[in-house]
N, C-alpha and C positions, 0 to 999 in steps of 0.2 A: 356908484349906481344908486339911485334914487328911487325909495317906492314908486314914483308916477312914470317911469320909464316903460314905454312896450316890453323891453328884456324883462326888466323886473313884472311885469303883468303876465309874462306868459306861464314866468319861473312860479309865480303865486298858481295859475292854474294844476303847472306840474306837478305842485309841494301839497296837493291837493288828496286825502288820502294817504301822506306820506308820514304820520306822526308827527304836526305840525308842534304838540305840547314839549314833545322829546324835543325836537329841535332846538322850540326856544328856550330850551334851558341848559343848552348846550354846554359843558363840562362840569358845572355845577358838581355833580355827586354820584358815584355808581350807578351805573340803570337796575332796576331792580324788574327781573324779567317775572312776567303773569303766565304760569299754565307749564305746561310738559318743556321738555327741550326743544330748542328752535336752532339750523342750522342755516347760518351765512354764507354765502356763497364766495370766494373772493376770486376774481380771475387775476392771473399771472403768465407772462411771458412763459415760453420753453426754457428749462432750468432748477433749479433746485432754491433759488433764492428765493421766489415766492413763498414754497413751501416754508423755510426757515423762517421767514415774519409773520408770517398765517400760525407757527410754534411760539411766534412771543406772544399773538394775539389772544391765544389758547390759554397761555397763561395767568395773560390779564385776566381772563373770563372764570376761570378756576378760582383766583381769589378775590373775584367782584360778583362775577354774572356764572353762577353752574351750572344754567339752565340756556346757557345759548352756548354752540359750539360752530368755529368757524370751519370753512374747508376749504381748500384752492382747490379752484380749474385750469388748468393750462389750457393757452390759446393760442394759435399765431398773433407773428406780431401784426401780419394785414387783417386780420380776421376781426379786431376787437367791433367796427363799426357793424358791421353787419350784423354781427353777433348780439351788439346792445339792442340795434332796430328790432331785431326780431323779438327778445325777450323783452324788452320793453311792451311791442304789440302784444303780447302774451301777459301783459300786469308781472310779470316774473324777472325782474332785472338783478342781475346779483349787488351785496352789498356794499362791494369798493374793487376798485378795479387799479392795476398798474398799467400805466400806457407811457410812451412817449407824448410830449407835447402838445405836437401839430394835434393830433387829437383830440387834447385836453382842448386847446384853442375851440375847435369844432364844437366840441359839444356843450362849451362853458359859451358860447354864441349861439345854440338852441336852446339854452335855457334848461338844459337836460340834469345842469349840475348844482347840488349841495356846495355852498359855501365852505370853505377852511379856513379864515382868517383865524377865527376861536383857535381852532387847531393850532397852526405856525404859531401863534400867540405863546401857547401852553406850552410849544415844545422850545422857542425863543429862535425858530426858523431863521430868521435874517439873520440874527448875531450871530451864526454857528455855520451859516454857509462859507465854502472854499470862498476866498476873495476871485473874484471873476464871477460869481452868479448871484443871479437875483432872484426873487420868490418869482416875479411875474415872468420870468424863462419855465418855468416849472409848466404852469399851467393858467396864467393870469386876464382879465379880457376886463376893460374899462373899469380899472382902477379896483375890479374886487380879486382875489385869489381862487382858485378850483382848484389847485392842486397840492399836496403835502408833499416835499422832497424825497425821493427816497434815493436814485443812485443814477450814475450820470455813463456813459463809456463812449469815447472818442474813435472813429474809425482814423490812423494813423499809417503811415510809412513802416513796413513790415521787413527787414531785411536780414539776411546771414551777413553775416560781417567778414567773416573768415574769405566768403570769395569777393566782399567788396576789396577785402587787402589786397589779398592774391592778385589781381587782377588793375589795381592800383588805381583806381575810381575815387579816390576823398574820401573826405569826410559827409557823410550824409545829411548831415547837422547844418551845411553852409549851401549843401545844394540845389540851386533852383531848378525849373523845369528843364534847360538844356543841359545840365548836369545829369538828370536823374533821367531824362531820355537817353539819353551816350549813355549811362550805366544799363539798362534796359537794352540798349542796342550790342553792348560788350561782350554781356554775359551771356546775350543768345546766339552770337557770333564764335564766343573765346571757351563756353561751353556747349559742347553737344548734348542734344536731348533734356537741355535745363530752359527753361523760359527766363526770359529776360525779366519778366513783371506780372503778376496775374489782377486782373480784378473780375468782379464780376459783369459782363455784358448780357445776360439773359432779359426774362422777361420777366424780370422778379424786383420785390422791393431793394434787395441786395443792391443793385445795380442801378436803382434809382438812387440809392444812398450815396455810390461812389463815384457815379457820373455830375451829380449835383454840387460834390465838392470841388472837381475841377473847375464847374462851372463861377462857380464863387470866387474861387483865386485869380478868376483871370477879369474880375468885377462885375461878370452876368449874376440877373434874379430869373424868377418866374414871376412875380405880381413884387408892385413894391406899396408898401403899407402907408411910406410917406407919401404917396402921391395918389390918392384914393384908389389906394389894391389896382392899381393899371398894371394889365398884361404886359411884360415888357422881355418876353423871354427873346423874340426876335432881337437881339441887340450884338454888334460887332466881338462881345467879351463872349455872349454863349457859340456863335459862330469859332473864334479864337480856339474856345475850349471844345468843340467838336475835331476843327482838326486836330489837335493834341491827341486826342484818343484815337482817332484814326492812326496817326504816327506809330504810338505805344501799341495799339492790336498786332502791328506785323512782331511785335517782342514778343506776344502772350502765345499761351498755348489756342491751339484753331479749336477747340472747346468753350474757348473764354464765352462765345456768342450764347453759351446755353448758361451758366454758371450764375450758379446763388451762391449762397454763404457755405453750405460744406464742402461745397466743392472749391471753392479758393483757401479756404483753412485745411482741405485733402491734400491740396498741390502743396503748399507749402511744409505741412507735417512729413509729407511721404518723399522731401526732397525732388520736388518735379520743377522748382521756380528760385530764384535767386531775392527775389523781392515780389512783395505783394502788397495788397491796401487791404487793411483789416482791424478789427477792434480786439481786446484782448484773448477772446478767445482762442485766437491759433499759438500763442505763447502757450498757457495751460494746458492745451491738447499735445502741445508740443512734449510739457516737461513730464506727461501722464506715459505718451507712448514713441517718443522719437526723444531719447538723453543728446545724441550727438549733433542733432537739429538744435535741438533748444541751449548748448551749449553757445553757439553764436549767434544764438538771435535775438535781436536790438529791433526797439521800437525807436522811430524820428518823426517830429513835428512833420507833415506835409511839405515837401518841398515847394519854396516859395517862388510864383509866379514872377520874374523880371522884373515886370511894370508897376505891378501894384505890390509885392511884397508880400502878398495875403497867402496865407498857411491855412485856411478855414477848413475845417474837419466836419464830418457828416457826425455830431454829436445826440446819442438817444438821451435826453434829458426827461428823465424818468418821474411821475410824479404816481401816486393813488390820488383817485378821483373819487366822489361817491355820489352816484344816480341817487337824483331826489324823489324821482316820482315811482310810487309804489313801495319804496323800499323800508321796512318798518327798521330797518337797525341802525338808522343813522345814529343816532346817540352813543349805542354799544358802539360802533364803528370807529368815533372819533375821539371817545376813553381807552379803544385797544391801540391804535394808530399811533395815538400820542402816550401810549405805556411803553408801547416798541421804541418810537423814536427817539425818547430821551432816553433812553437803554442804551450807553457807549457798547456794552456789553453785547448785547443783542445785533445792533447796529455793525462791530464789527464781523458778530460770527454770519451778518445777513452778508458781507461783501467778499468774506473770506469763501463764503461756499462756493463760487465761481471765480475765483483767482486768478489773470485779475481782470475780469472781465465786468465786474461790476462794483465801479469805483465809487469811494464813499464821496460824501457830499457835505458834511458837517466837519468842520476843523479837527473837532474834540474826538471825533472817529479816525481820523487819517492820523491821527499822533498819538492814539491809545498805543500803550505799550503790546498788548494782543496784538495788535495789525501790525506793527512794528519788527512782529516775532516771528513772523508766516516767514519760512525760507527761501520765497522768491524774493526778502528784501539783503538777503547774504547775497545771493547771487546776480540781481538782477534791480539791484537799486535805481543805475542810472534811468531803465526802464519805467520803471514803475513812477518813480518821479515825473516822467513826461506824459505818462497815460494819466494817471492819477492828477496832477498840480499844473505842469507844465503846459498842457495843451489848453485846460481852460479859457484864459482869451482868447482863443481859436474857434472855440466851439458856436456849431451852426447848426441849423438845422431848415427844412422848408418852409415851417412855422416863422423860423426866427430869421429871415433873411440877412446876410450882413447885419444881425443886430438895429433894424431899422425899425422893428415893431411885430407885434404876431399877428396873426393871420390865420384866421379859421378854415382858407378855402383850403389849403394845404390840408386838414386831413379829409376833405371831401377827395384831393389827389391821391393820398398814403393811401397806397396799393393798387392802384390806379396802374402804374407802370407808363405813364406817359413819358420819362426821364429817357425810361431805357427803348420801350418802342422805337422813339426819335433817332436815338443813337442807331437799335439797329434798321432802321430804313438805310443810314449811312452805312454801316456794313456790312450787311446782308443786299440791301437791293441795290445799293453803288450807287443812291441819289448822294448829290454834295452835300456838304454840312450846311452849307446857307439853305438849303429848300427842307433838309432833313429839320432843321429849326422851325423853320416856318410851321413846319407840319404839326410841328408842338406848341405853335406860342397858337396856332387856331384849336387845338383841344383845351391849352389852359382858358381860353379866353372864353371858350364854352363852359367849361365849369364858371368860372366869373360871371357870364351871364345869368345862369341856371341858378348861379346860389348869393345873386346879391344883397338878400335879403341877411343875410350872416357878417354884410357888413357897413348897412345902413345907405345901400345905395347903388 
């Protein structure tokens, strides 16, 4: 990106106010803070990980900066947009945020974001990412970087093994969709009162995550990047993947239709489902309060689509961002960031705190001896390997459609719930899958109208 670029003219307007001296002196030397203590705002997902890195950042500041102290906010994870518009409109934006992508995408296409290249640089970001990612999945928009790596988690194939044996279903590892339907269709038939499969079908991001990856498997997008962001959700593959879930709903429990994220890791904790689609979380909840649950439960790649083969996983490809305009701490921001991140040390106890639900993302962290040592790798290796390493080439996101390009308009959708609305018009008001699509490729095609200016056209 080129100083004479409109991006780059808006991003100068932003930077405006923003400690443009700090800026460009970017890693250079300690910041040496002027006046009383200054407290940094940092938001973080729900969970305990944020907090752990906001305690490395603490650290850095203790023997650099004593006069600036950082603090996490917890937010939802639909919430971060509105949340920045608002405090933003307020001159009050906090000073680095974790997000998912798609909204890194987003806001690093309004010019709202602080550069990181320095950063990745300092911390030697590409060298050190799992083989399967790049910086520009992270958070990246016309060849500059927004985003600093922090931790990646794959929504995957959730199973008890014990009644796949029992029951005599395969191996889950070779199964494609009509495999993994018959299994869905066995267990809700060969056991009473157990659901064959749960995901979540509500009105929630949940269920945009899970319906999105079937869609991908079966080779449907919502906008495709190589083809200037055209709406393309009406197409024979999202149709395809509509029926499919129609199929699997007669498995799940008649709840599924309302069901977020606790309520599908509830089912499967408290033995109500046989199989489920979920990210690492219902393992850990598992091995915290159900022993004889988590005794058989195995994580697998996505069951692969027939046709196309594709396994694609609804992956949160997690970065820290950091709001340029107004925020006086960029400089402290990006001396603590990169004090954590080269921190093996730090870096594993940030993934270990939610085990394993928040998988590392540098090499030198996933083979530290620490991470090594956590007792879910005695019991539950082959697992961990697929969540962690294995699913990698797999991972997708709305942002990142089939790996084809990012796409800002996607977090104008994140939260949005278009995904799953669609679906339940299909199973709530019994329109067919081909008009229940239609009905979402004319909302995406609204937002595309609405926001073309985020992608030059």
């Amino acid at each position: 990106m080129t100083g004479s670029t409109p991006m780059a003219a808006t991003r100068r307007r932003l930077l405006q106010g923003a400690g443009s001296a700090a800026i460009a002196a970017g890693l250079a030397a300690p910041a040496i803070a002027q006046g009383g203590p200054r407290v940094a705002r940092v938001w973080g997902e729900p969970g305990p990980y944020g907090g752990v890195f906001v305690q490395g950042m603490n650290e850095w500041a203790q023997r650099n900066n004593a006069n600036v102290r950082f603090e996490v906010e917890q937010i939802p994870w639909d919430g971060v947009t509105v949340k920045l518009t608002t405090d933003l409109a307020a001159r009050r934006p906090p000073a680095l945020i974790s997000v998912e992508s798609p909204i890194a995408y987003q806001l690093a296409a309004e010019g709202l974001l602080e550069p990181v290249d320095d950063v990745n640089a300092a911390i030697r970001a590409r060298e050190r990412l799992i083989d399967g990612f790049t910086l520009e999945q992270f958070g990246g928009w016309k060849g500059t970087n927004y985003a600093v790596p922090v931790h990646h988690q794959p929504c995957l194939l959730v199973v008890q093994k014990d009644i796949i044996d029992e029951l005599g279903l395969g191996d889950p590892a070779q199964w494609t969709w009509e495999e993994f339907a018959n299994a869905a269709r066995t267990i809700a038939e060969k056991k009473p009162g157990l659901a064959g499969y749960t995901m979540a079908l509500g009105r929630n991001l949940c269920a945009d995550y899970q319906i999105t990856q079937l869609i991908w498997q079966a080779g449907g997008m919502t906008w495709d990047p190589a083809d200037q962001f055209k709406t393309v959700f009406d197409s024979p593959a999202t149709v395809e993947a509509f029926e499919f879930i129609k199929r699997l709903n007669a498995y799940m429990p008649r709840a599924a239709v309302e069901f977020s994220f606790l309520q599908v890791v509830d089912q499967h904790v408290t033995g109500r489902t046989g199989m489920s689609a979920y990210w690492g979380r219902t393992m850990g909840r598992a091995a915290e309060e159900a022993p004889a649950i988590f005794r058989h439960m195995e994580y697998y790649l996505n069951p692969a689509h027939p046709r196309t083969g594709g396994r694609w996983s609804w992956t949160d490809i997690n970065g820290w961002i950091i709001p340029a305009r107004d925020n006086p701490f960029i400089r402290e921001v990006k001396e603590a960031v990169a004090y954590v991140s080269n921190s093996v040390d730090w870096m594993v106890r940030y993934s270990q705190s939610l085990m394993p639900n928040v998988g590392p993302v540098f090499k030198d962290v996933a083979s530290a001896p620490a991470m090594l040592a956590h007792p879910f790798y005695q019991t539950k290796k082959r697992t961990l390997d697929v969540i962690f390493e294995r699913s990698v080439p797999h991972a997708c996101n709305t942002g990142l459609e089939l790996k084809k390009g990012v796409n800002p308009l996607a977090g104008i959708a994140h939260g949005s719930s278009v995904w799953a609305q669609a679906v339940q018009r299909m199973v709530l008001n019994n329109e067919t899958p081909k008009a229940a699509v239609q009905w979402g490729h004319r909302q995406f095609e609204s937002i595309r109208r609405d926001n073309r200016r985020l992608i030059g056209g």
